[in-house]
N, C-alpha and C positions, 0 to 999 in steps of 0.2 A: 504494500500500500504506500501512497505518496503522501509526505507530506502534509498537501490539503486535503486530507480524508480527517484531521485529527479535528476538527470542529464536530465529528459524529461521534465522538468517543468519552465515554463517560466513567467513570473510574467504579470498581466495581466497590459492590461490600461487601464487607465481610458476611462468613457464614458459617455456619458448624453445621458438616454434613450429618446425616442420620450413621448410626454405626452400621455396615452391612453384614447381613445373616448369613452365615456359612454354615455350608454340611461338614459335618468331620471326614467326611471321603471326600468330601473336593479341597484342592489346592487352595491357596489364600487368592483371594480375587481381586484384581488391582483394577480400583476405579480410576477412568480418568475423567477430568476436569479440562468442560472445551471454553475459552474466555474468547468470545466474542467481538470484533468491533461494531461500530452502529447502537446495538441495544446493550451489547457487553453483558449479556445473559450469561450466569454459570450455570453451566450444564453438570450434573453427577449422573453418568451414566453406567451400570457394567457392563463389559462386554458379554453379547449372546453368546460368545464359541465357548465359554467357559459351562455352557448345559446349562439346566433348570435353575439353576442356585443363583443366579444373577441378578443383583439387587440394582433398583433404580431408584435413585432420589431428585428433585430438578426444584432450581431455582431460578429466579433473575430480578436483577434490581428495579429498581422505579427511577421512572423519568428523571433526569439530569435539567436542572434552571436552566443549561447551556448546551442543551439537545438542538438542533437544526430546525429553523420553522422556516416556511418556505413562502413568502408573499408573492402572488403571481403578478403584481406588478415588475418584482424583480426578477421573476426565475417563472418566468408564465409557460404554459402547458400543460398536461395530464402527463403523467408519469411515464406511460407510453407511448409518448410523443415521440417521432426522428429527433427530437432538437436536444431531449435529456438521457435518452436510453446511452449506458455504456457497450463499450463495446465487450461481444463476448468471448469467452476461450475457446470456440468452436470458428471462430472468423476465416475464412480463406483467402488471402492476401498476395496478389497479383502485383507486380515492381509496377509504380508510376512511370517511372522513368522522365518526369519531368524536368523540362530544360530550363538551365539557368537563364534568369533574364540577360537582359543586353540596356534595357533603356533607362533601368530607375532603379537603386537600392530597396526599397520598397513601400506600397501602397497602400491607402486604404478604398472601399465604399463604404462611405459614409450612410447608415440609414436614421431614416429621422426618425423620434419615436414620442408621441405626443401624447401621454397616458395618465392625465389632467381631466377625469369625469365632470367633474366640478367646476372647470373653466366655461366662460362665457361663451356661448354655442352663437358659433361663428359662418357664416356663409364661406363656403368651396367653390370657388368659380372655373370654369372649363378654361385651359390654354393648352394649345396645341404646338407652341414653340420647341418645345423637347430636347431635340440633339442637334435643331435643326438653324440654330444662328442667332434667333429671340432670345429677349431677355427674361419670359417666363413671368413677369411682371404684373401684366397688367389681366383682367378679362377679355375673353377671344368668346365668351360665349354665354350659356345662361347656369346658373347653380349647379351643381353635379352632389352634392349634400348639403347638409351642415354638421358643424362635429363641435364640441368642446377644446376650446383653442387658448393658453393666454392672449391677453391682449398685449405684452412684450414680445413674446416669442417672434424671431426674426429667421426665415430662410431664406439666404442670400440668392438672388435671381442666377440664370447662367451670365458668362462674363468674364474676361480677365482678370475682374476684380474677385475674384469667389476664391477663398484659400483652398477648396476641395476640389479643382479643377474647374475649368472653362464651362462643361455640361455636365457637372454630376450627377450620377444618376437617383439619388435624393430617393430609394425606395422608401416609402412610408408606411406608417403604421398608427393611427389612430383611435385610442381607446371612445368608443359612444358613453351617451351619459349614461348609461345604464349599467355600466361599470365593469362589460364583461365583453360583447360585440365591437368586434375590431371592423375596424375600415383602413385595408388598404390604398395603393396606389402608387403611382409615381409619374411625373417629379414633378416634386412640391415647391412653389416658392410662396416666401410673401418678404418682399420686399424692405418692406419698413414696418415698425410696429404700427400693430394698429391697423396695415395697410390691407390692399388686397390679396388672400390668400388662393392659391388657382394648384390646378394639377392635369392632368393630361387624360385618366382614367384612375377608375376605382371600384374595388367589388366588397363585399361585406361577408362572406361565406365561414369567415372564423372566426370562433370564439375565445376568448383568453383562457377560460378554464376547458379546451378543448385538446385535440391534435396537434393541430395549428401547421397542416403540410405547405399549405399553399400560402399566396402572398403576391407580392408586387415585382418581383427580381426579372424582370422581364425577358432571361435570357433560358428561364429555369420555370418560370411560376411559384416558386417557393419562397418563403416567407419574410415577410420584412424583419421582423422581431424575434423569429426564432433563428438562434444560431448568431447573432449579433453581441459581440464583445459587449459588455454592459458595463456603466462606471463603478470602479471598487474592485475589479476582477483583475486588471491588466496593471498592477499595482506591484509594491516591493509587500510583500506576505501575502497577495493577492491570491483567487485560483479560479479556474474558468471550469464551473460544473455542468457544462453541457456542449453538445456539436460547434463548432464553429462552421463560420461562410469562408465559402472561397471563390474566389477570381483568379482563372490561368486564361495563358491566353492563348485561343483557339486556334492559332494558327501553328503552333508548338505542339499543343498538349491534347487538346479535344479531337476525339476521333469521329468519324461520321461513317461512312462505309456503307452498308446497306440497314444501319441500326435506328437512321432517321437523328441520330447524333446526342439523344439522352437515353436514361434510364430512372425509371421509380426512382425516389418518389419525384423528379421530375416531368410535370408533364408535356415538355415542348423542349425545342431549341432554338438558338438564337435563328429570326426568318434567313439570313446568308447565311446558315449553318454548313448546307451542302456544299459551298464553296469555300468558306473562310476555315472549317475545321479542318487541321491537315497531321491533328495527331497518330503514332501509330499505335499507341495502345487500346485496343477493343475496347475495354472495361472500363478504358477514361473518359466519358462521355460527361454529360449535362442530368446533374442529379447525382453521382458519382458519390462514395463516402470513403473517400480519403484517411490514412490512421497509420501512425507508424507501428510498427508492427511488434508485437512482446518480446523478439529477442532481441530490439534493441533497447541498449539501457542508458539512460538519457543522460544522466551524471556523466557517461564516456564520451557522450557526442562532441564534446570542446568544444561545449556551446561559452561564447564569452558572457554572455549577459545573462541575469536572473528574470530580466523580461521573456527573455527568448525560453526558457527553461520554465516557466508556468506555462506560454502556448504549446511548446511539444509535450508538458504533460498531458493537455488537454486532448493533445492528436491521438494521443497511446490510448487515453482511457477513454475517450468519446467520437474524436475523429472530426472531419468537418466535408461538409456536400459543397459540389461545384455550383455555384448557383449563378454565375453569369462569365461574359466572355469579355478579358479585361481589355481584350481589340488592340492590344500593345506589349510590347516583351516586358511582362511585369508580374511580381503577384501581388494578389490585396487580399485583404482579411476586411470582414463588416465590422463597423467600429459603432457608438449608440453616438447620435446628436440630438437633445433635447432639452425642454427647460430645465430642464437639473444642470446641465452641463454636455460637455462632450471629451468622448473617451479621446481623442486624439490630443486635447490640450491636455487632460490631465495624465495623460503618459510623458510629455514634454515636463509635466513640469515636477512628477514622481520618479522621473529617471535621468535628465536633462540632455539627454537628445531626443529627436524625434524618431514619431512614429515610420514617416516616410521620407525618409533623407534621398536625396538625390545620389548621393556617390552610392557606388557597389562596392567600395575599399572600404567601412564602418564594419564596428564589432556587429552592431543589430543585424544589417544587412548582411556579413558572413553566416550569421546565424540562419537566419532566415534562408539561406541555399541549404545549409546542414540538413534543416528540416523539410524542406519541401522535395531537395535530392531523395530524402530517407522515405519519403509518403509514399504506400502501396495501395491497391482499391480494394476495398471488404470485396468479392464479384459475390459472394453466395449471399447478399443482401438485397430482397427484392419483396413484394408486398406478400407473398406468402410465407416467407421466414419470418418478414414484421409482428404477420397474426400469430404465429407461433409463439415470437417473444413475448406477444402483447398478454396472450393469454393466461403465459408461466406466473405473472403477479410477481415479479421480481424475479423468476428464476433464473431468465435468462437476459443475454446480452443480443445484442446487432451484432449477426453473424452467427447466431445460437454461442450456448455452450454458457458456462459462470462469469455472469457478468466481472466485469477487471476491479469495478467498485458498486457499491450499493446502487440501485434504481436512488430517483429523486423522492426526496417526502413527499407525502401527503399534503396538501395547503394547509399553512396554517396549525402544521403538529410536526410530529416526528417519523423518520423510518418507522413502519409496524415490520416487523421481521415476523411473519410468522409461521417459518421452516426453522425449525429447530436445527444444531448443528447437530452433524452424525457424525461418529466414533466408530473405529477397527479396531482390533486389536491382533496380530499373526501372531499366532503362537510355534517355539520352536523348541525341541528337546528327544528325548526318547521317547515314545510313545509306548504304552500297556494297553491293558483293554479297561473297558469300562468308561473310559474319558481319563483315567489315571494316566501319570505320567511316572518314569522310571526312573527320574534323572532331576536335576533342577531347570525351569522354565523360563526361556525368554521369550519377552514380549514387546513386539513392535507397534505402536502403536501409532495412528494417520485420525485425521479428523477434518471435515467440509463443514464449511458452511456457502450456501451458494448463495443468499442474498449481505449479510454481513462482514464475510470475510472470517477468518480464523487469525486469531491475534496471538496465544499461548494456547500451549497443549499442559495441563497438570495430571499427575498419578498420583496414588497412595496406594498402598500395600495393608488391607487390614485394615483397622480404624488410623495407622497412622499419620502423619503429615503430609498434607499438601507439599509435594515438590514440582519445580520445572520441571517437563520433559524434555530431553535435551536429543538422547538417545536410546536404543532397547535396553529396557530394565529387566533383572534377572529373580527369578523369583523363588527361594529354595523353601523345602519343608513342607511338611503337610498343616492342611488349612484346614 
């Protein structure tokens, strides 16, 4: 486990096991003790191979003050959403093989993200300027909604003058007064406060306490808000607990071939898909989930920065979907701009350089090749492995198999773990008849937990003490 798994960990308490009931024909029976992370449940279990005589006792603590609550303003979707599912140990992992850039150290897309219920509900006006030379400014047409807006809130028109590039693509996301219906779209300006706020299209189909697959990403369909670096995450102690977005760029990295140029969960590609995508890897398409792969270990990758080193944790244990074509030799990561703030400034000024530096010579920007040279595609991730995961209620990962880290909480509470962990024990000696052994016994002893994680393994021998299990313990004498 990493790191930023320790905010789910809760110190256990103490306990005094029940003593266990022993036959005088059987051996002494050595319980183990499975601790937990996430609920940090103590388990006393005995092992079944030891016959009829196996005694079980089970405990677990109570909620922890500093358990993980999950506000879906900040960490929005249903637990088996693409944007928080980890990935799992069953994943099948194809080399990217993505090329280093040529034109930019590295980028972002900026999404805006307005989740303000209670702001003065503001009239959306139709502009159709887009990518296409306009400044986005003004109304081209009549209402397209009205949403909950501050009256500060400023998105800078397209322009030279716009720090996020000339036509950003400004995918958006905002929350309705009703505190839960998202309205996408994209690209959003409003010029000055107060001013007129306009967008190009928009659809309403998700919900914040939902999936949440779709969205405004127009190269992909996929979601403004999910998968978007959020402020607090990209920090020094920071940790990003769900998918990230990506931006390659198609004429490197996206493949098209007879595949129509994406895959689940995206539903389209970019309209020049057929001609602009010139990648060679099959798997790399539009919708793609990207993830470095478990045998690499991220502490070796001579990553220079601690920025860099919270994103590739986030690639190992959650991974991140292609969700648009950045049309230039660059990559970009979605970054959150909103009236709270924007992740880009507050990475400048949490780490003191930027997020998108111009040189390719920068520690960030070496970093950032480490990572994206290292990115392979989950391929066996597609909307029927999804239901399979979705169903497990924790058990599994994207990709199948024991999720890398816990599923996300529940809104508003804590991980519910409720798969107990399970215990082995191999037993190894002379064997007699009966279940007798001839000789003194050792015993190896393994233990899972597929939604929490297994933290320590504990043994006792008889009513004695609680030890680490380190290695097979040897167990002589009749019990």
């Amino acid at each position: 486990m990493h790191a930023h798994t320790t905010p789910r960990r809760r110190p256990s308490e103490s306990v005094s096991p029940k003593p266990a009931r022993a036959h005088a024909r059987a051996l002494a029976i050595a319980l183990i003790g499975v601790l937990v992370l996430g609920s940090l449940a103590l388990v006393i279990a005995g092992s079944p191979l030891w016959g009829p005589t196996a005694a079980v006792d089970s405990r677990s603590t109570s909620p922890s003050p500093n358990a993980v609550v999950r506000d879906p303003l900040t960490w929005p979707f249903s637990r088996d959403s693409i944007w928080n599912l980890p990935i799992g140990a069953s994943a099948v992992y194809v080399p990217g093989n993505i090329k280093k850039p040529t034109a930019y150290g590295m980028t972002t897309d900026v999404d805006v993200l307005v989740l303000t219920p209670n702001a003065p509900s503001t009239p959306v006006y139709y502009n159709g300027d887009a990518w296409n030379g306009g400044s986005r400014c003004s109304a081209q047409g009549g209402v397209l909604f009205s949403a909950p807006i501050p009256t500060n809130f400023v998105v800078p028109g397209a322009g030279s003058g716009n720090p996020d590039g000339t036509t950003p693509n400004y995918a958006t996301a905002i929350l309705a007064a009703d505190g839960h219906t998202l309205i996408q779209g994209q690209p959003m300006a409003r010029c000055t406060a107060g001013g007129t706020a306009t967008i190009m299209w928009s659809q309403q189909n998700e919900d914040l306490l939902g999936t949440g697959n779709s969205g405004a990403h127009g190269g992909s369909m996929l979601s403004s808000i999910g998968g978007t670096i959020r402020l607090g995450e990209l920090v020094p102690g920071g940790a990003i607990r769900h998918a990230l977005k990506v931006n390659l760029n198609g004429g490197d990295d996206y493949y098209y071939g007879n595949t129509g140029g994406f895959r689940w969960p995206a539903t389209t590609a970019d309209s020049g898909a057929s001609g602009a995508y010139r990648g060679s890897v099959p798997a790399l398409r539009m919708g793609s989930l990207l993830a470095l792969p478990p045998s690499i270990d991220v502490n070796a990758m001579g990553l220079e920065t601690d920025a860099a080193k919270i994103v590739a944790h986030a690639f190992q244990d959650y991974g991140g979907y292609t969700v648009d074509d950045a049309a230039w030799s660059v990559y970009a990561l979605s970054t959150e701009y909103s009236p709270s703030g924007k992740v880009d400034t507050e990475f400048q000024s949490a780490w003191g350089f930027p997020i998108s530096p111009a040189s390719r010579d920068v520690p960030w920007a070496r970093d950032m090749d480490r990572i994206f040279g290292a990115l392979g595609v989950v391929d066996n991730w597609n909307y029927a492995t999804w239901q399979v995961t979705s169903a497990s209620n924790g058990a599994l990962g994207a990709g199948l198999g024991v999720p890398r880290v816990p599923w996300a909480p529940d809104f508003g509470g804590i991980v519910q773990d409720t798969l107990p962990p399970a215990s082995t024990a191999a037993l190894s000696g002379s064997s007699g008849v009966g279940n007798w052994f001839l000789s003194s016994v050792g015993v190896t002893v393994s233990a899972t937990d597929s939604q929490s994680g297994v933290a320590t393994i504990q043994v006792r021998t008889d009513g004695g003490a609680w030890q680490l299990y380190i290695s097979p313990v040897t167990v002589a004498g009749d019990g």
